[in-house]
N, C-alpha and C positions, 0 to 999 in steps of 0.2 A: 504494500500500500504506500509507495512512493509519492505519487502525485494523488489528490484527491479529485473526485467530482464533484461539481456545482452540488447536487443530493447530499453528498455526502456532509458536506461543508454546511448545507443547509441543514442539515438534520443535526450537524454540533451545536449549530448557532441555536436552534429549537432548544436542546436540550439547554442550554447556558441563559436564556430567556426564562427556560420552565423556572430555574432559580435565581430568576431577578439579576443574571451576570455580575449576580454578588461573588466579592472575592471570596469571603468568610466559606461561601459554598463551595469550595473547588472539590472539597473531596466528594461532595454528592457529584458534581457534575463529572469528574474523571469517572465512578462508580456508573453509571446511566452511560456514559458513552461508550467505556469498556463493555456494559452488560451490552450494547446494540453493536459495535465494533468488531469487540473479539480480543481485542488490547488497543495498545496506547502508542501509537507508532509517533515519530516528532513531528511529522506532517498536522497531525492533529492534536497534539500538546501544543503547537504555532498558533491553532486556531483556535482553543481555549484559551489561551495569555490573552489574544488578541481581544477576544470578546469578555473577559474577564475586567480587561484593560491592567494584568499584570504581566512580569516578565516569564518570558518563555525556563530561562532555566526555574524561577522557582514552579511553574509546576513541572518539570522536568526533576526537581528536589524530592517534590511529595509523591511523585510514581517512583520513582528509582528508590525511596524511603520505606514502605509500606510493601510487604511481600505479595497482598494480594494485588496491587497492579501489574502487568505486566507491558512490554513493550516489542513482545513477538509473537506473533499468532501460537495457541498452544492445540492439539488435538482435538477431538472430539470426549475422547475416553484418556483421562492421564494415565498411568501406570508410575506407581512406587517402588520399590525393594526395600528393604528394610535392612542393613549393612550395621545395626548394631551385633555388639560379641553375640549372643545368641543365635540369630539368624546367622550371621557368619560361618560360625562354627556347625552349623547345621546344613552349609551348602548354599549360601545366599552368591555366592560367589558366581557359581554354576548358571542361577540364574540371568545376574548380570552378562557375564558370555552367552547364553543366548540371546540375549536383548540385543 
C-alpha cells in the first residue's frame, strides 16, 4: 500500500472527522483505521498527522509504541510457537523448522 486512492484517503479522512480530528483521539483513530486497513503503513500515518493537524512522526511514535498497531499487513490466521524451556524441551524446535 504504497500510494493511496482518493477512497482510500477519503475513508481516513471519514474516520479522523468521526472523532472530531481531535489530536487527544489519535489512538481511536489509528485503532478504526487499522480495524478497516489491515495496519498502518506511513502513506497513511501522513494522512492522519495531516488531518489531525499533528506531526507525522508522532503518530509514527504511538504505532511503533503500542504492540497492537502494526505497520505491515499480517495474515489472515496468525500462528505462534511457544519457544519457552518447556515447549523447547518438548520439541518446539521441530516445529519452528517446519514453519
Amino acid at each position: 500500500m504504497e500510494a493511496l486512492q482518493s477512497c482510500q484517503i477519503d475513508k481516513i479522512k471519514e474516520i479522523c472527522r468521526s472523532f472530531n480530528n481531535a489530536e487527544g483521539e489519535l489512538i481511536n483513530v489509528l485503532h478504526k483505521t487499522q480495524e478497516t486497513f489491515g495496519y498502518l503503513p506511513e502513506a497513511v500515518q501522513r494522512v492522519i498527522a495531516a488531518e489531525l493537524n499533528i506531526s507525522t512522526a508522532q503518530v509514527y511514535g504511538v504505532v511503533s509504541f503500542y504492540t497492537f498497531f502494526t505497520m505491515k499487513p499480517k495474515g489472515k490466521h496468525p500462528i505462534s510457537i511457544c519457544l519457552g524451556t518447556a515447549c523447547y524441551v518438548r520439541g518446539a524446535e521441530k516445529v519452528v523448522d517446519e514453519c
